[in-house]
C-alpha positions, 0 to 999 in steps of 0.5 A: 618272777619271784624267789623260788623255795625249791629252785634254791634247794635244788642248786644248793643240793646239786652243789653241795653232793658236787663239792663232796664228791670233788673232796671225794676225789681228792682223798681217792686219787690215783697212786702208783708205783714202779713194780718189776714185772715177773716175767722179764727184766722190766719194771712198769707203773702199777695204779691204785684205784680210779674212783677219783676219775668217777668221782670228778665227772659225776661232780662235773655233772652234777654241776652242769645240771646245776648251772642249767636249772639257774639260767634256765629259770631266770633265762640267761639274763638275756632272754624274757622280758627286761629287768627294772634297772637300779642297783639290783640290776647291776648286781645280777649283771654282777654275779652272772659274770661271777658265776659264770667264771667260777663255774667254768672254772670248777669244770675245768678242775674237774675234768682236767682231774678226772682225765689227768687221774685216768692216764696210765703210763704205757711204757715200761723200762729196763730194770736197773738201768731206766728210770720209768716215771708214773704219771699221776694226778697233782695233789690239789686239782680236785681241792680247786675244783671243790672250792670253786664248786663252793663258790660257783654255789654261792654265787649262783644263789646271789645271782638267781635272788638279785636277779628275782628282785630286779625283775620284780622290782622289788615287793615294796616298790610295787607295792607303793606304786600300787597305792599311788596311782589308787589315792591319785586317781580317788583325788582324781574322780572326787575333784569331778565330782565337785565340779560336777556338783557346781 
């Protein structure tokens, strides 16, 4: 299997709109504040816009579909036929692991910021005498996310091209092995043919 134009483009795409729409989702995270209700001597937590929750599950999925066109194409490393062994096989094994981390952590951030972001406190409290806390999303959730996102890209483009090289073995590996065996067997037929000749 040999690197693939369109496949990198795809992942690097996928990443890419996921990494704007987890910054996205950072800049557009809930607020809110305490506002007394009109009707009654209590306050309650007003929210701001929930785009941020949209924003992360879109994120979210278009980083999964990412991750699955990757594996997919080169078969989670552990299906299809072996790889040449060598230095490019110890580096795929290397970024499998690698991108696999980054990638469950970038959907860790994502969904824990999408559903943290979506919670909206129930309760209220009594005007002047409670202290009624609104519960909001921390500030960076979705600023990991997205740079786990950058990264989980990088390393899944490494992953995929060693990847490629250790199942092909490489072009000028072949390539020689090609010549090899042509010139031995030509050293081959011409030492019959002089046998052949006496």
């Amino acid at each position: 299997m040999g690197v693939s134009v369109p496949i990198i483009a795809i992942t690097i795409s996928l990443h890419l709109i996921a990494f704007v729409l987890a910054v996205g989702a950072e800049r557009r995270r809930s607020t809110a504040k305490v506002v007394p209700d009109e009707y009654d001597e209590k306050t309650y937590c007003r929210y701001g816009t929930d785009a941020s929750t949209a924003y992360g599950l879109t994120a979210l999925g278009l980083l999964l579909i990412s991750q699955t066109v990757v594996h997919g194409v080169t078969k989670c490393l552990c299906f299809g036929r072996g790889m040449m062994g060598g230095r490019s096989t110890s580096c795929a094994v290397f970024f499998f692991s690698f991108s696999w981390i980054s990638f469950l952590a970038a959907e860790a951030c994502l969904l824990a910021g999408s559903a943290r972001n979506a919670y909206h406190t129930k309760y209220r409290a009594v005007f002047h005498v409670e202290h009624l806390s609104c519960a909001t999303l921390r500030k960076g959730v979705f600023a990991a996310g997205a740079a786990l996102t950058f990264i989980s890209m990088m390393v899944s483009i490494l992953y995929y091209w060693t990847h490629s090289k250790a199942d092909t073995g490489g072009w000028e590996k072949h390539h020689n092995e090609g010549l090899g065996m042509t010139s031995s067997n030509l050293r081959e037929n011409a030492h019959h043919l002089k046998a052949s000749e006496f």
